[in-house]
Every structure is written in structure tokens, then in C-alpha cells.
C-alpha positions as CSV (number, residue, x, y, z in Angstrom):
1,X,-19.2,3.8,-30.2
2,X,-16.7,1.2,-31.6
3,X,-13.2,2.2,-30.9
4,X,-10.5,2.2,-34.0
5,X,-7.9,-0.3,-33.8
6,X,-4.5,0.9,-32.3
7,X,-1.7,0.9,-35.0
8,X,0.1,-2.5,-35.1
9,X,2.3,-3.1,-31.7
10,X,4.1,-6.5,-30.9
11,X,2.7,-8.9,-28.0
12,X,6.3,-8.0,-26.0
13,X,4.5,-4.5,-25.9
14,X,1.3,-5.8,-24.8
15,X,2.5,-7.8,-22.0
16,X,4.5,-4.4,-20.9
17,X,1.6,-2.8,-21.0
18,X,-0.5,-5.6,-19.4
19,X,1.9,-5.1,-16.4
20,X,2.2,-1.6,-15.8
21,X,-2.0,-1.4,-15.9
22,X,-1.2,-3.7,-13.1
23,X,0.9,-2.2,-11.6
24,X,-0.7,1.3,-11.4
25,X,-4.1,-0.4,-10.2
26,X,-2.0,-0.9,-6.5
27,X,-2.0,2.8,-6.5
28,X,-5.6,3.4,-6.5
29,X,-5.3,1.7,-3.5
30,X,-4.6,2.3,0.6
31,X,-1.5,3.1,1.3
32,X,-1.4,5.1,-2.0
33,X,-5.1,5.6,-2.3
34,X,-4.6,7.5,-5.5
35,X,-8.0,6.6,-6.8
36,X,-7.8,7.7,-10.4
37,X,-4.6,5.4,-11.2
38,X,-7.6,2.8,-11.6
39,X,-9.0,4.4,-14.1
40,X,-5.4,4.4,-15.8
41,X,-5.1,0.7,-14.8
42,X,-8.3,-0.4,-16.7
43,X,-7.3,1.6,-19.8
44,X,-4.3,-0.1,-20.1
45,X,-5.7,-3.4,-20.1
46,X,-7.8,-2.8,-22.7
47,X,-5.4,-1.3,-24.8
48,X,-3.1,-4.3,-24.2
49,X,-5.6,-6.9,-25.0
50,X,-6.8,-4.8,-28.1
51,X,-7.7,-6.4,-31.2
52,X,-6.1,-10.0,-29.8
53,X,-7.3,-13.5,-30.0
54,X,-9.0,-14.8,-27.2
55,X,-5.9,-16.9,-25.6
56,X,-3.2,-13.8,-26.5
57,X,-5.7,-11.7,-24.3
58,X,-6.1,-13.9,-21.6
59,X,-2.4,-14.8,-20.8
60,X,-1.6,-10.8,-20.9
61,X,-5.1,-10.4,-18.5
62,X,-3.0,-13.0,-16.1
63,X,0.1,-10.7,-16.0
64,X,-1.4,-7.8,-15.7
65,X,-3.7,-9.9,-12.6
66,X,0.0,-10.9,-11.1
67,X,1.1,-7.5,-11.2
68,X,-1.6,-6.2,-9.8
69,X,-2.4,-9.1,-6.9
70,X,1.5,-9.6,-6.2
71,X,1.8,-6.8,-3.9
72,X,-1.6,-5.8,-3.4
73,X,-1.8,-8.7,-1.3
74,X,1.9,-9.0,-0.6
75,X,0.2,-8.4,3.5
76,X,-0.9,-12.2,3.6
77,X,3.1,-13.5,4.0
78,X,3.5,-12.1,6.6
79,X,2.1,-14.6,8.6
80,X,1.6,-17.7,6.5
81,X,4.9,-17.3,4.0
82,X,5.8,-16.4,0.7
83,X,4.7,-19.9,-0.9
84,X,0.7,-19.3,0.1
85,X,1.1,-15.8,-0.8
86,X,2.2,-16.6,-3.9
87,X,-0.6,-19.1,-4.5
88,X,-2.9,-16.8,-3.4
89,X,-2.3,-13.7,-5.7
90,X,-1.8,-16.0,-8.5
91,X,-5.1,-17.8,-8.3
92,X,-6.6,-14.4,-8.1
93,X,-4.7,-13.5,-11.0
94,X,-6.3,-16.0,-12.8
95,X,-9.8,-14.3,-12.5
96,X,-8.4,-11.4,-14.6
97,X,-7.3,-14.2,-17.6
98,X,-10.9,-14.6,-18.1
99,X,-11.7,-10.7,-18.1
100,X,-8.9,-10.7,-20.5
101,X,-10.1,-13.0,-22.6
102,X,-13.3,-11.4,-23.3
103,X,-12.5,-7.8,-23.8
104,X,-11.3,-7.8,-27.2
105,X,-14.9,-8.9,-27.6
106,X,-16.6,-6.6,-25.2
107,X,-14.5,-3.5,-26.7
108,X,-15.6,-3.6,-30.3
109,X,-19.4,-3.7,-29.8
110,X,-21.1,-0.6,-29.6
111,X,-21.1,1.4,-26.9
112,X,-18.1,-0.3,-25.8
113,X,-17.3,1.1,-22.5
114,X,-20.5,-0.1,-21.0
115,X,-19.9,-3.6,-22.1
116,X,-16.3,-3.3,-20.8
117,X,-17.7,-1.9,-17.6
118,X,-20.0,-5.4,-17.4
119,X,-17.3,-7.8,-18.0
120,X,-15.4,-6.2,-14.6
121,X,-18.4,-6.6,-12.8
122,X,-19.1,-10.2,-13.9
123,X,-15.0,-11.2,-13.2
124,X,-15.3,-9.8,-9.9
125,X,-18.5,-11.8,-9.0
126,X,-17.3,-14.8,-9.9
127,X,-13.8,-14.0,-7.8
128,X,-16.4,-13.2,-4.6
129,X,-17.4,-16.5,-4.7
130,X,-15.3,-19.2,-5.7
131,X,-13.3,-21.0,-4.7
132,X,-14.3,-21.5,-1.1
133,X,-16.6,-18.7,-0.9
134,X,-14.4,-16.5,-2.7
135,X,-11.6,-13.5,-1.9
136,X,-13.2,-10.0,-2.6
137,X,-10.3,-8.3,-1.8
138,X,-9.0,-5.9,-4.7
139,X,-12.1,-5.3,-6.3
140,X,-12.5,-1.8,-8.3
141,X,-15.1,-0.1,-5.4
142,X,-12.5,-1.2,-3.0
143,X,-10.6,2.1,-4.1
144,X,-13.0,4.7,-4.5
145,X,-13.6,5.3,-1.1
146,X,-11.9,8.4,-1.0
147,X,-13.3,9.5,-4.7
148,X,-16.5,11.0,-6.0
149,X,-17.4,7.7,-7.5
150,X,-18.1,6.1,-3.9
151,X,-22.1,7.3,-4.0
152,X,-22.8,5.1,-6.9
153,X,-22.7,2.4,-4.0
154,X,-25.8,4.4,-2.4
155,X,-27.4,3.4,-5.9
156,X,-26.1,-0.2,-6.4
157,X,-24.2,-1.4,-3.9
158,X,-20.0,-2.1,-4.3
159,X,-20.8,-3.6,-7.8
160,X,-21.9,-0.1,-9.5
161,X,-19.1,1.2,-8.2
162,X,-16.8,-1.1,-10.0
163,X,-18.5,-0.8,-13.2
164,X,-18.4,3.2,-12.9
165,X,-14.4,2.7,-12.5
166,X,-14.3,0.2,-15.4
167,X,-16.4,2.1,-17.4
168,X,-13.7,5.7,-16.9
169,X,-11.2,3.5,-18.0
170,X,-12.3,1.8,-20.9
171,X,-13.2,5.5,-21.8
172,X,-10.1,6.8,-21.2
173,X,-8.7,3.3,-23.6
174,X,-11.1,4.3,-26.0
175,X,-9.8,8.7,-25.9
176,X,-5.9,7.0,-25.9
177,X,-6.6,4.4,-28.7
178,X,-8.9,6.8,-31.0
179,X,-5.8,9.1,-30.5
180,X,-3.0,6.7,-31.5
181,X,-5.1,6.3,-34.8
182,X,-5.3,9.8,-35.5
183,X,-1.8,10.1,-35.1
184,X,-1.6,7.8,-38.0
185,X,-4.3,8.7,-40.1
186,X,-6.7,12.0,-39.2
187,X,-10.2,11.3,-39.9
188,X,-13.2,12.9,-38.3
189,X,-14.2,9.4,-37.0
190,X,-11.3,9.2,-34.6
191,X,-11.3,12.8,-33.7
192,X,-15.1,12.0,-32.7
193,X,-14.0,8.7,-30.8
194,X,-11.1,10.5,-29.1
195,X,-13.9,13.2,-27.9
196,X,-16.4,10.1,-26.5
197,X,-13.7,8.5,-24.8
198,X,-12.5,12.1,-23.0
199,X,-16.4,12.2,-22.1
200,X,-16.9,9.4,-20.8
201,X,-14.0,9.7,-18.4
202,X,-14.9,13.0,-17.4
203,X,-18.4,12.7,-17.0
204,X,-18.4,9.2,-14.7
205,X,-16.5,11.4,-11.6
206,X,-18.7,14.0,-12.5
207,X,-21.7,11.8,-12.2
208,X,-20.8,10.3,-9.2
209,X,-19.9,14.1,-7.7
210,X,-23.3,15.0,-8.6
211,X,-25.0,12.1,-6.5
212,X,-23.6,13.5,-3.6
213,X,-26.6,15.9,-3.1
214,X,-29.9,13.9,-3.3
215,X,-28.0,10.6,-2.1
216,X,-25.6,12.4,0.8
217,X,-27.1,11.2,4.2
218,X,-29.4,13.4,6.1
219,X,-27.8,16.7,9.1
220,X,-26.7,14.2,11.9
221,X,-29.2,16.9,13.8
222,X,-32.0,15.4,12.2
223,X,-31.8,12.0,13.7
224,X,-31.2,10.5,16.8
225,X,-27.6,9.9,18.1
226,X,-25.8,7.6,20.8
227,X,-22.4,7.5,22.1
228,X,-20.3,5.1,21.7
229,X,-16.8,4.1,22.9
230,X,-13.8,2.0,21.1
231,X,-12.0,0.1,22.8
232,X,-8.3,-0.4,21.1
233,X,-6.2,-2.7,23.7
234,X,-3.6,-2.9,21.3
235,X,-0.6,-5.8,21.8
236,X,3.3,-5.1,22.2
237,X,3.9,-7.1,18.7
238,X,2.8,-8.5,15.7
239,X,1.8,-12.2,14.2
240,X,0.4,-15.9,15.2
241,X,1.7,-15.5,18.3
242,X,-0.7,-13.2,19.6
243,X,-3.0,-16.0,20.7
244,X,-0.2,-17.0,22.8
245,X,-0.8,-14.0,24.8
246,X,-5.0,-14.7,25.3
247,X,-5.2,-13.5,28.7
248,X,-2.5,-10.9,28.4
249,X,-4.7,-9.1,25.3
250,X,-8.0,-9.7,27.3
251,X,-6.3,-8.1,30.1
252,X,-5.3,-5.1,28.0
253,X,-8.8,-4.1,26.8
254,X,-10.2,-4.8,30.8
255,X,-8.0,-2.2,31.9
256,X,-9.0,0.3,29.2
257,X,-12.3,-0.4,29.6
258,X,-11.9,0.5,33.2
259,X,-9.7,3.4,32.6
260,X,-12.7,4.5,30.4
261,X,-15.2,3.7,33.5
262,X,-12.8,6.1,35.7
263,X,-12.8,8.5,33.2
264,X,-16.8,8.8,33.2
265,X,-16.7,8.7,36.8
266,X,-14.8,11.8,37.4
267,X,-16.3,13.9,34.6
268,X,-13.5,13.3,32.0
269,X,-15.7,11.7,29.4
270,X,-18.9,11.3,29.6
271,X,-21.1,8.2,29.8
272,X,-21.1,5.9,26.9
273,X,-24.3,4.4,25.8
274,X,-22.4,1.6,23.7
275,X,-19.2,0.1,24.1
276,X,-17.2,-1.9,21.6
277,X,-14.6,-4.2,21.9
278,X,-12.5,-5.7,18.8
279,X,-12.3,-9.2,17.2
280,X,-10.5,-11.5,19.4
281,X,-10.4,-9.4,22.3
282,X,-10.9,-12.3,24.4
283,X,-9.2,-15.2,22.8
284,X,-10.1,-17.0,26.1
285,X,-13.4,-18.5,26.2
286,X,-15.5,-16.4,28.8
287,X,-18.7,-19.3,28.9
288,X,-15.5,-21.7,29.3
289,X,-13.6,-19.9,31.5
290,X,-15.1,-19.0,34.8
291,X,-12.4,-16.4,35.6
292,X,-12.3,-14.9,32.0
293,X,-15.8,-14.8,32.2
294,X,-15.9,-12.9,35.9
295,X,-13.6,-10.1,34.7
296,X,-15.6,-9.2,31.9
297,X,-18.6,-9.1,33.5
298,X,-17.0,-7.2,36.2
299,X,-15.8,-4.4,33.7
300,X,-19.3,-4.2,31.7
301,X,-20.6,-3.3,35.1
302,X,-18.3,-0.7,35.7
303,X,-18.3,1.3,32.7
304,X,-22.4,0.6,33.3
305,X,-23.1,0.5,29.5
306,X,-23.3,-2.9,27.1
307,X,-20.3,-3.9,25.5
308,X,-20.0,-5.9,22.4
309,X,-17.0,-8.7,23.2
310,X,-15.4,-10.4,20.4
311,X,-14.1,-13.8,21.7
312,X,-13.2,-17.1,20.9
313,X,-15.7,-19.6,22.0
314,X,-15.1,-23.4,22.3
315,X,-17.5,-26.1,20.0
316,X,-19.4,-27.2,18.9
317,X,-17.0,-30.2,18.5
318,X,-13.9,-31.1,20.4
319,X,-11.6,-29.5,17.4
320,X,-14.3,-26.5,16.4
321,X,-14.3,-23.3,17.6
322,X,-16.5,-20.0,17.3
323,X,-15.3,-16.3,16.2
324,X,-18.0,-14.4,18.3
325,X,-19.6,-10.6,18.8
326,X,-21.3,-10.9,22.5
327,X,-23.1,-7.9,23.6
328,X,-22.7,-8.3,27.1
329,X,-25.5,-6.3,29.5
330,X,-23.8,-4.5,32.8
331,X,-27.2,-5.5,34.4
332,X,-27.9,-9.3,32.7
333,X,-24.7,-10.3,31.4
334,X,-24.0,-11.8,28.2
335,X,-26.6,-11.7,25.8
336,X,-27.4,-12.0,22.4
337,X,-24.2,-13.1,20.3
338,X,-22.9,-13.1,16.6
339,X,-20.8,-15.7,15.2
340,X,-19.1,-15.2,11.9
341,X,-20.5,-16.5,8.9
342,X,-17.9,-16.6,6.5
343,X,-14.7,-18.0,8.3
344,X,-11.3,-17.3,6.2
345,X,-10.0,-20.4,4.8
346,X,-6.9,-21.6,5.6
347,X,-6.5,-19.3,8.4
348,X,-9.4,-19.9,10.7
349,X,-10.3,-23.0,9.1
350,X,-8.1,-25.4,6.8
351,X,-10.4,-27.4,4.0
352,X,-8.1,-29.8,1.9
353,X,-5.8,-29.7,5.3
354,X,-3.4,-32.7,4.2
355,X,-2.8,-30.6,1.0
356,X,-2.7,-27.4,2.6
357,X,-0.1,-28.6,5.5
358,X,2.4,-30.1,2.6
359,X,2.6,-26.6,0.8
360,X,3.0,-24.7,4.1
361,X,4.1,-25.3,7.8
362,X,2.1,-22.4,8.8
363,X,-1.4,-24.4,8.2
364,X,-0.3,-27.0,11.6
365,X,-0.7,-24.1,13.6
366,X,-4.7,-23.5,13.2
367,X,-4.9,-26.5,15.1
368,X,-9.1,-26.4,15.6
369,X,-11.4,-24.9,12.7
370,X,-13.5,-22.8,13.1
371,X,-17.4,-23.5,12.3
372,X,-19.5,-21.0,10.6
373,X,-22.5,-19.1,12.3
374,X,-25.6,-18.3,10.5
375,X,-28.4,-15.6,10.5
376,X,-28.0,-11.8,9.5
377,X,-25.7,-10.4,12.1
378,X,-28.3,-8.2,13.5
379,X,-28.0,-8.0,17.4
380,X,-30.7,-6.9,20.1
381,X,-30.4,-6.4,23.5
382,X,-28.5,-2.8,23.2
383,X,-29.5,0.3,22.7
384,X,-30.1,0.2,19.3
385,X,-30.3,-2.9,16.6
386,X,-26.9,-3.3,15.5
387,X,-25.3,-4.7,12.4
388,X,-22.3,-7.2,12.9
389,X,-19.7,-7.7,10.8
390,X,-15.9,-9.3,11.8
391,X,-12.9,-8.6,9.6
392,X,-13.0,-9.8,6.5
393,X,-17.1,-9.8,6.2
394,X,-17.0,-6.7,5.2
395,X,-16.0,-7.1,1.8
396,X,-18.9,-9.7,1.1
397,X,-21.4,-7.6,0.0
398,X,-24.4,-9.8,1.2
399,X,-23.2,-10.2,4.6
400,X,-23.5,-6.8,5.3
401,X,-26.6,-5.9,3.8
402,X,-28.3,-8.8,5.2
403,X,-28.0,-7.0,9.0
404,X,-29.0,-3.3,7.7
405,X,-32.3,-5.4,5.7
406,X,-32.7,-6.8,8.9
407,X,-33.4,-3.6,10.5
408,X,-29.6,-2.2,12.1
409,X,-29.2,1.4,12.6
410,X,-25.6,1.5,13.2
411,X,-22.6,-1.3,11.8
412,X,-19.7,-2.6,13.3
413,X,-16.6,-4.2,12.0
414,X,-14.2,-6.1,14.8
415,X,-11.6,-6.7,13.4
416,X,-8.1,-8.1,14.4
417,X,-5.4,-7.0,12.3
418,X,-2.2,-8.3,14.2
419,X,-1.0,-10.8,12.7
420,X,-0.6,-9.1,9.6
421,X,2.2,-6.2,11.1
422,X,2.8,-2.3,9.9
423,X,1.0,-3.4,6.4
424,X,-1.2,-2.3,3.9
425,X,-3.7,-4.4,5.0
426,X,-5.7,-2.6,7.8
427,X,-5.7,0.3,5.7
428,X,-7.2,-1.6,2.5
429,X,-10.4,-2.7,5.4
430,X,-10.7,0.6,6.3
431,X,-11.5,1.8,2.8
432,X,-14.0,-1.4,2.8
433,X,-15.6,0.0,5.7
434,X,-15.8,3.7,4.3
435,X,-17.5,2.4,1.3
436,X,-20.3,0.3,3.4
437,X,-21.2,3.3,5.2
438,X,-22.1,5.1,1.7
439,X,-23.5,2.0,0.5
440,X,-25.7,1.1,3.8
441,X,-26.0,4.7,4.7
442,X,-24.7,3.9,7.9
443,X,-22.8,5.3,10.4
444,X,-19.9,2.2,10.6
445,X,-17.5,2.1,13.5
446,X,-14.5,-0.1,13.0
447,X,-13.2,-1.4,16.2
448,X,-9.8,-2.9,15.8
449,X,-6.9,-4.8,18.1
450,X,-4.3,-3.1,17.2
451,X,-5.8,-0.5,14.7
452,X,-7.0,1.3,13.0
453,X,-10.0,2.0,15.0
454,X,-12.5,4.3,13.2
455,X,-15.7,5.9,13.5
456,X,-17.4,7.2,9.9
457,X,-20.0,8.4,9.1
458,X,-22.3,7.7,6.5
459,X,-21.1,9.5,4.0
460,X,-18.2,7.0,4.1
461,X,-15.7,9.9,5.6
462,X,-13.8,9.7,8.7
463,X,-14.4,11.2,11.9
464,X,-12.5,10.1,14.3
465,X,-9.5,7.4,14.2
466,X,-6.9,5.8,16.1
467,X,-3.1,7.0,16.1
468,X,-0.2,4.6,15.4
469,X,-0.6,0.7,15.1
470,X,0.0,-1.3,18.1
471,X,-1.2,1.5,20.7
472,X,-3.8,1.2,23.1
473,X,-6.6,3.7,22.6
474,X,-10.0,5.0,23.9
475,X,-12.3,6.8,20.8
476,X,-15.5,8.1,21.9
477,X,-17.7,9.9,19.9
478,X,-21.8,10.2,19.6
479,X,-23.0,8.9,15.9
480,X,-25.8,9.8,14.3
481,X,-28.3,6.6,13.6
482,X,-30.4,5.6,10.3
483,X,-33.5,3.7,9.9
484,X,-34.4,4.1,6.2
485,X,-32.6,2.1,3.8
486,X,-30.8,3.3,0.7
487,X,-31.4,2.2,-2.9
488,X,-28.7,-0.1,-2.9
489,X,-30.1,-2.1,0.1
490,X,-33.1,-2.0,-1.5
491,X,-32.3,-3.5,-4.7
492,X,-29.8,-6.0,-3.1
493,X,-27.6,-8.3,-5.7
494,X,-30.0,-7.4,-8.5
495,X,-27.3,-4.5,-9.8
496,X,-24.4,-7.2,-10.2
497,X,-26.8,-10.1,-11.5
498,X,-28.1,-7.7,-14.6
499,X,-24.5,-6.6,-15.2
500,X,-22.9,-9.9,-15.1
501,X,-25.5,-11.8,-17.2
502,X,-25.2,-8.5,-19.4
503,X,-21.7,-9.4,-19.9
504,X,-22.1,-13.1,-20.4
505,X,-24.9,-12.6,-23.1
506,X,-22.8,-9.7,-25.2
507,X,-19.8,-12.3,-25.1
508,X,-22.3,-15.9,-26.5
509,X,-24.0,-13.1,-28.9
510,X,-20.6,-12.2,-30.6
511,X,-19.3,-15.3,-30.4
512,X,-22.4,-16.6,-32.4
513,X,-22.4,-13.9,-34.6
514,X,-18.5,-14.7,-35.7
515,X,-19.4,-18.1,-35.9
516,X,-22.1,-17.3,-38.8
517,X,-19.6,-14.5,-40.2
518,X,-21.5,-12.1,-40.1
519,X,-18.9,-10.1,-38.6
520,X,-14.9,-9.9,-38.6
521,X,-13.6,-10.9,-35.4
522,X,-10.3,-9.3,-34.3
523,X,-6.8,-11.1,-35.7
524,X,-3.7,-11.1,-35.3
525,X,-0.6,-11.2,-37.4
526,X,2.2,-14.2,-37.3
527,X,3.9,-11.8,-34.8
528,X,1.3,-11.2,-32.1
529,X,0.8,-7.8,-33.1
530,X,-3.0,-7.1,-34.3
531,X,-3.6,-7.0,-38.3
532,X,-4.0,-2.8,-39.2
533,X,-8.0,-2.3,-39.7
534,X,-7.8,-1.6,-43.0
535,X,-5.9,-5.1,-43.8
536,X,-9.0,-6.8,-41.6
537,X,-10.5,-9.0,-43.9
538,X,-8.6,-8.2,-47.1
């Protein structure tokens, strides 16, 4: 299934192209959340990269990557400023320079979609990891949660996912591309392409909508349950300045957590078995601070279930500190505790800080860096295991499967989305969240600051959720609990490794194959604008 080469369009057109594919992928997104604009967006890279050397391709992949990353991610100046925002999204951007680079390869081998499908999956793995541990944010899965293609991450994880999406598209390139040909020159060779490429896009949802039946999670009636509370203390405003305000946001989720102990006390609600509290909902360090320390412990006891606190906690070192899940007991206090294992760079921690400091002010205000934790976020002590996650870990794929392996029957995500306003952003982690609850199949509660809090269910959907940002808010709601695993735990990184390498090996196979000339590679003319097949090699 090698597509037919579009009809001979300048570069000027391409890099239009390039940017509206860009473009539309922020619509598949939260807020928009229109999920099939991604399958539009991956089409239109391909058709904009068709038939191009390898350096034309890659400098359109790095517009359409700006257009895309530039607002996507637009959230991040809130705080920090344009200039790192800018950096950001345009290192990011660079990621899609490679991917551009090698689809004019990937989409002339047969079975092209497939390939194209592979090289996604191998761009966004490298972008999860590097630099620094890598920026997941904006991967394909990220915008499916909503869509029938989310259960292909009960199969393989978030990776699948994004090769399902990539895979529609570069069907639907193939339908538009086989089409554009036709309109040239009608043969039953581009009719029959146009058909595959309209199959392929049909049939991926289709697929996907079909999983839903043997890989949808169990009746919640045929597992146990527990009730758990959210807490939401919620602040009065946004940004850095929140920390400012330590004891005034730890005061706020006491007094709901005691409003929710009243509650339970006069029949209103009943008895939680769990409570959760959000990331950084004690910014003061409780072990630290004697007085911090004494109000919590004196509102665990009077709600009479175990809370899990996110705090700040001092150390190791006299400039580290420690972004911390403690499930606190209303009978033996504090307990076991989780420290993140992936701080963000430069914003809990600054590496190259001299450099980092020059380009923006904001960096002098993280002041003491924060030191990674280790293990696999599982928790004991409660009433059931429980999987850990805070903020941002929940788009690494690892660090959430590593808590469910270890035995968790229910997953949290504190979070503390303040300091990034009335953004996309919390909206963008909630759709993280949805998918690792299909993925894991999980019941995942998202307990946030400010919002959105959200419980859903394993079937990634939403059950309950807070109201408007920056409101304080009680959810309580009794979850159903999982103990077997689903395929995608299972199998682990394995899905992403095979698809990557997949991609890697199509790419040195071509390239050796050109380089013995045993086939044509694609060329352009003096203009930019790809050489008509038929003229290919005459």
C-alpha cells in the first residue's frame, strides 16, 4: 500500500500546510477536546512532507511542531514568562523535525500507514525522555481520552494509542493524496488507494470502539468498593505566590476537612474510609513544624479516617527539599510517605541554574531544589494499597505503571495547578488521568488545589468533578477497586520498544536500499515542489 505522489505543489504550500496540521492538532486537545482534529493534524503532515528531501521535510516537521507546541503549551508563561515558554515549545518542536524528516521515507514503503504510525511512536519516546527526563506533554494518546481509541491503552499502554491516532491519519493522507491524483489522472490504482486510505481511517475508531466490550472494566458490583473523600481547599488567586500563603492554604483544606468531619457527624455524609488531600496542601513542613504538624494530626483524628497529605518536607540538604504524599493514620499518625520521583525541571528544581537564571528572572525564585524520591509509589498503611502519582507523573508512562505492578488497587494524582491560572492546563492532566484509568484499569481520583478535582472510573470516564477553579470543595464518592492487571500493565514498555525500533530499522533499511539504488528515493524539483511520478527517474 504505497501511496501515489500528490501532483506537484511549491514548498510555500507545504509549510502552510505544515502549520495548519499544527494547528488543528491543539484542537484534538482539552479545552477543545475535539479528538478527531488529530487525525486531520497527522494527515496534513504527511501530505506536507510528501515526496521531500530529508532537510525540506524536517524544517516543515519544525513549523508544523511550533504551531502545534506554541499554544498548546502557551499555560507555562504564565508563571515563568514568555522567553521560557518560548524555549520550551520550540525545543519540543524540534522532536517533530526529526519525525519530519523521516516520513517521506516511512510513507512510500508498503503498508505505509503502519510505518507512519511507528515513526510517531518512536518521536514521542525519544521527547519522554530527553532532555532532562523528558516533557510528555502533547503526545497523540493525550487526546483520545474522550474517543473510542482510548482502550487501545488497555492493550499497550499510552504508546498504542498514539500509533492508532497516527496510523487514522496517515490513512486519511493516504484517501486525500490518492484522491488528489485521481483528480489528475483516474486510474484504478488510485481509486483502490483512495478506498485503503478511507479504510484505514474508518476502521481504527471502529477497532478501538469494538475493544470496549472484552477490555471495558468489570460491574463496579462485582468488586469491592471504598469511599473516598476529596479534599479541594482551593486559594483566592493564582501564581508563585501561592507559597507565600503556606499556612493560609494548609488552613483552608483543615477547615474542610473538618467541615467534612461535621458533616459525617451529623448524618450529612457518611463516613469516608479514605481521604485525600492535594499536592502542596501543606507547603509548611509538618515533621518541621511542630504546630503545622499538630493541626493535621488533629484533623485526621476528627474525620477518623487516613488522609493522604501532600507537603513540602525540608532535606535532605540545607537547600533540598521534598514534594511528598503522607498517608497520615487518625490512630498512629503519619505513616508511610511518597516522594516524587520525577521533579519538573526548572520549576521544582533548576539544573544548568547560572544559565537558566540569565534567560529568566523567574528561575531565582525556586530558591531550594527539590531531590528526587525513589521506589514505585505504592503506599501501605490504608485501607487499601494505593498508587501515587503527583502532577506531572502522570504523563510518564513508567511511573505509573510501576505502583499498579506493584500491587495498587486504586491511583491518585495530587496535583497543584495554581500557579498556572484559568488555563488549559488542568484540563490537558485531566485527560492524562482519564486515559491511565483505561490503561491501568483503575479507578483514578485526581485530587487538586484549586481544581479540577475528579474521580473516574476505569473506564477513563468521569464521575464526579469539581465546579469552577479556585473554589473550595468536598467530593465524596465510593469507587470500585481492581486487583488484576490489564494487558498493557502486563506487557509494560515492550509496545513502544517494538514500535520505535520498528521505525528506526524501516528508516536504515531504506536508506541502505537508496544507497545501492535499488530504489528511487523521493526528489524534488529546483523549486521545492516534488518531481510528478511519472518524471521520477526519467
Amino acid at each position: 500500500m504505497r501511496p501515489a505522489r500528490l501532483p506537484a505543489f511549491g514548498t510555500r504550500w507545504a509549510a502552510a500546510i505544515a502549520v495548519g496540521g499544527g494547528l488543528l492538532g491543539v484542537l484534538a486537545f482539552p479545552r477543545f477536546g475535539f479528538w478527531p482534529a488529530a487525525f486531520a493534524s497527522v494527515a496534513a503532515l504527511s501530505v506536507a512532507v510528501d515526496g521531500r528531501r530529508a532537510r525540506t521535510a524536517a524544517w516543515l516537521g519544525y513549523l508544523y511542531g511550533a504551531a502545534f507546541f506554541l499554544p498548546l503549551l502557551h499555560w507555562t508563561g504564565v508563571y515563568v514568562g514568555p522567553v521560557p515558554w518560548l524555549i520550551l515549545a520550540l525545543a519540543e518542536a524540534g522532536f517533530l523535525a526529526l519525525l519530519g524528516a523521516l516520513l517521506p521515507t516511512m510513507s512510500r514503503l508498503p503498508l505505509a500507514p503502519a510505518w507512519v504510525g511507528a515513526a510517531w511512536v518512536l518521536q514521542e519516546a525519544l521527547r519522554d525522555r530527553l532532555p532532562f527526563g523528558g516533557f510528555p506533554w502533547g503526545r497523540l494518546a493525550f487526546s483520545q481520552a474522550g474517543s473510542p481509541l482510548r482502550w487501545f491503552a488497555a492493550l499497550g499502554g499510552a504508546p498504542l494509542v498514539s500509533f492508532a491516532v497516527a496510523v487514522a491519519g496517515a490513512g486519511l493522507a493516504l484517501g486525500v493524496t490518492a484522491l488528489a491524483v485521481a483528480g489528475r489522472a483516474v486510474t484504478t490504482r488510485t481509486w483502490r488507494l483512495s478506498a485503503a486510505g478511507v479504510a484505514v481511517l474508518v476502521a481504527v475508531p471502529l477497532l478501538g470502539a469494538v475493544l470496549a466490550g472484552p477490555l471495558g472494566p468489570a460491574p463496579d458490583s462485582s468488586g469491592r468498593q471504598l469511599r473516598i473523600a476529596v479534599i479541594q481547599g482551593g486559594l483566592p488567586n493564582n501564581g508563585l505566590k501561592f507559597e507565600d500563603r503556606a499556612e493560609q492554604v494548609l488552613d483552608n483544606h483543615i477547615r474542610q476537612t473538618r467541615k467534612l468531619a461535621a458533616d459525617v457527624q451529623d448524618g450529612r455524609t457518611p463516613q469516608p474510609d479514605l481521604v485525600l488531600w492535594p499536592e502542596n496542601a501543606s507547603d509548611v513542613d509538618p515533621f518541621a513544624n511542630p504546630a503545622a504538624g499538630a493541626k493535621i494530626d488533629a484533623a485526621v483524628r476528627a474525620v477518623k479516617a487516613p488522609v493522604l497529605v501532600g507537603a513540602i518536607l525540608q532535606g535532605p540538604g540545607a537547600n533540598h527539599r521534598r514534594n511528598a504524599g503522607i498517608l497520615w493514620s487518625p490512630t498512629t499518625g503519619p505513616g508511610a510517605t511518597y516522594v516524587k520521583r520525577h521533579p519538573v525541571p526548572f520549576a521544582e528544581y533548576i539544573p544548568l541554574r547560572g544559565i537558566a537564571e540569565a534567560v529568566s528572572s523567574a528561575a531565582k525564585t525556586v530558591t531550594e531544589d527539590m531531590v528526587a524520591g525513589h521506589g514505585n509509589g505504592l503506599l501501605r498503611g490504608g485501607p487499601v494499597p494505593l498508587g501515587d502519582v503527583i502532577c506531572f507523573e502522570v504523563a510518564y508512562d513508567d511511573l505509573v505503571r510501576s505502583s499498579v505492578e506493584a500491587g495498587a488497587q486504586l491511583l491518585v494524582v495530587q496535583t497543584n495547578n495554581a500557579t498556572f491560572g484559568h488555563t488549559a492546563e488542568t484540563y490537558q492532566q485531566l485527560a492524562m488521568s482519564q486515559l491511565r484509568a483505561v490503561e491501568s484499569g483503575r479507578t483514578v481520583v485526581q485530587a487538586a488545589t484549586t481544581g479540577k478535582s475528579a474521580v473516574i472510573g476505569p473506564d477513563g470516564g468521569i464521575r464526579l468533578e469539581s465546579g469552577p477553579l479556585y473554589h473550595s470543595q468536598i467530593l465524596v464518592a465510593r469507587v470500585p477497586l481492581r486487583s488484576g492487571t490489564t494487558l498493557a500493565t502486563r506487557v509494560g514498555a515492550w509496545p513502544e520498544y517494538v514500535l520505535a525500533a520498528l521505525a528506526v530499522a524501516g528508516a536504515a533499511a531504506t536508506a541502505l536500499r537508496n544507497r545501492r539504488g535499488k530504489t528511487l528515493p523521493p526528489t524534488e524539483d529546483e523549486s521545492g515542489a516534488p518531481v510528478p511520478e511519472e518524471m521520477v527517474g526519467a
